[in-house]
N, C-alpha and C positions, 0 to 999 in steps of 0.2 A: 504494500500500500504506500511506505514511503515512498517510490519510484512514483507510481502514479498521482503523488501530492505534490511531488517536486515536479512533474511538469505543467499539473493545471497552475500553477504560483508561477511559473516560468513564462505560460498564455497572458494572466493575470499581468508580470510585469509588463510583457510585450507591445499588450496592446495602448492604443491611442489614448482611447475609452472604454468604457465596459460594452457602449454599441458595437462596437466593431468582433467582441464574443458572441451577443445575441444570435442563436442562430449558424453558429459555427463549433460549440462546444453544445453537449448536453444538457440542458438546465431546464429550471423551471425558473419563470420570473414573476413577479407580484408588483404588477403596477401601480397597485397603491400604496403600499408601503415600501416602495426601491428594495426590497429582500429578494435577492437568485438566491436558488441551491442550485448549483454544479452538480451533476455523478461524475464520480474518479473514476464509476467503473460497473457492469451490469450487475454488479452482486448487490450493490445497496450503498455503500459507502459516499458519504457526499461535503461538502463543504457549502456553506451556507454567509453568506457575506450579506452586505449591503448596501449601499449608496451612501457615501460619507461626507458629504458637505455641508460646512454652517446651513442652508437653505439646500432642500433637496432638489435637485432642478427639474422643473413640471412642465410641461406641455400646458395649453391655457385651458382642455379640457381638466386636469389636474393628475394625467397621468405622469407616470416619471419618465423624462424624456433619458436614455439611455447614451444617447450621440454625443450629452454634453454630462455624461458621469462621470470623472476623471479620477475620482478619488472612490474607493472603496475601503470597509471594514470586514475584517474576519470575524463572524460573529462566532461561529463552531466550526468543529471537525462532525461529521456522525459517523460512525465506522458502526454495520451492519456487524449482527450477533448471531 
């Protein structure tokens, strides 16, 4: 599982923004509250972050606009049992 946490972190740094994962990695997103889970992997294991800025940045409908998310937080690890 280490291996496959050191590369989503590695995406993670890579990219621009977080839009630029949407879409390209496994996840689920939650447009209201800026929280993705990532899966590291089919078995269940996932990381769980969130959109980190003083103001979360919204779309004028009030979803989270992703293209201008440049900062995220690590909220957990889950690792399946």
């Amino acid at each position: 599982m280490a291996g496959l946490l050191l590369s989503r972190l590695a995406d993670l740094r890579a990219a621009g923004c977080f839009g630029e994962l949407v879409g390209l990695l496994p996840m689920a997103v939650d447009d209201a509250t800026g929280i993705a889970v990532i899966a590291l992997d089919a078995n269940g294991p996932a990381l769980h972050v969130r959109v980190n800025h003083p103001v979360c940045p919204r779309h004028e409908g009030g979803a989270v606009d992703w293209q201008r998310g440049t900062r995220i937080q690590i909220l957990r690890i889950e690792v399946a049992t």
